[in-house]
N, C-alpha and C positions, 0 to 999 in steps of 0.2 A: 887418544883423547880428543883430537879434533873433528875426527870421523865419529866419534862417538857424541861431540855437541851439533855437529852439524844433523845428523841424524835426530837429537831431542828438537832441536832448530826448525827441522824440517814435520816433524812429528807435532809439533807445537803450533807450528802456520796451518796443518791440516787440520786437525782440531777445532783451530781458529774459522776454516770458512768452511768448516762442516758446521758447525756452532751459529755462523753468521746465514747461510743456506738455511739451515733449519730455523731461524730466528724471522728471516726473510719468507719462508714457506707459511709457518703461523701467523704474518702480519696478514699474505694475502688471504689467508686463509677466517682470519679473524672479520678481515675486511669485505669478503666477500658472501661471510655467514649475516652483517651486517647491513649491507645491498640487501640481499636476499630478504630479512627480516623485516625491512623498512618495504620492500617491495610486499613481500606479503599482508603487511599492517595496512598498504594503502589500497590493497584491493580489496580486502576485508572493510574498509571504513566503504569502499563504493559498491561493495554486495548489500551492505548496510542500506546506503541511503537510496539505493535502489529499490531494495525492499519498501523502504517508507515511502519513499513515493508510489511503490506500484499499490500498495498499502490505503494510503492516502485517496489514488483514483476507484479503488475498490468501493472503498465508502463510501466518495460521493456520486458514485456511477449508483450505491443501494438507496441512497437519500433521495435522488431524483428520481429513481424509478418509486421510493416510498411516496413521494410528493407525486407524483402522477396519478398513481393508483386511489391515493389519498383526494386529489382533486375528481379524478372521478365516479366514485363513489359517493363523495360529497353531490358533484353532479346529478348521479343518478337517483340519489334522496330530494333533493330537488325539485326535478322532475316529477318523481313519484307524487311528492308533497302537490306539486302544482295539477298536477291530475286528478288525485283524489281532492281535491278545496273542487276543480272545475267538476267533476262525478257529483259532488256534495250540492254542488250550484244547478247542475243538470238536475238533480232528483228533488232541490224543494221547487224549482219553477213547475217541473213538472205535477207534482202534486199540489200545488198554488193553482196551477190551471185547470189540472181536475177538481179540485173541490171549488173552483168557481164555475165549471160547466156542471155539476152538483147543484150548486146555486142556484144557477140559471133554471134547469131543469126541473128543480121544486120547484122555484117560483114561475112557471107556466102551468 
């Protein structure tokens, strides 16, 4: 009888820290799936904001070069504009002066 409780006795304590091991294995186990999760969320939120930023400089790297291109064209209408008024100024003087050597001309 005594051999036989100490054997349930002993069978009972094994039990017990296989029970407590395996309770102890799924805490680290829980806990470590946890880290891991928290680790993977926080790289994820900084792939994230990586993106928007790299995102972000894309934009305004297209908006300056739109404003450049944008000012130069502008520019070059401009230009255009002020050439052709000075073309327009070249060809009435010039025709103001021929028909006053015209003038001149008849009236000798």
């Amino acid at each position: 009888e005594r051999v036989r409780a100490e054997e349930e006795h002993k069978a009972q304590e094994d039990a017990e820290r296989v029970k407590a091991e395996e309770e102890r294995k799924a805490q680290e186990d829980t806990e470590r799936a946890r880290v891991e999760g928290e680790r993977e969320a926080q790289e994820e939120v900084e792939r994230a904001r990586a993106e928007e930023e790299r995102l972000a400089r894309d934009d305004a790297e297209k908006l300056k070069v739109d404003e450049e291109r944008k000012a130069q064209l502008e520019g070059e209408r401009a230009k255009a504009e002020q050439e052709r008024k000075a073309q327009e100024e070249a060809d009435r003087a010039q025709a103001e002066e021929f028909r006053r050597a015209q003038e001149e001309a008849e009236r000798l």
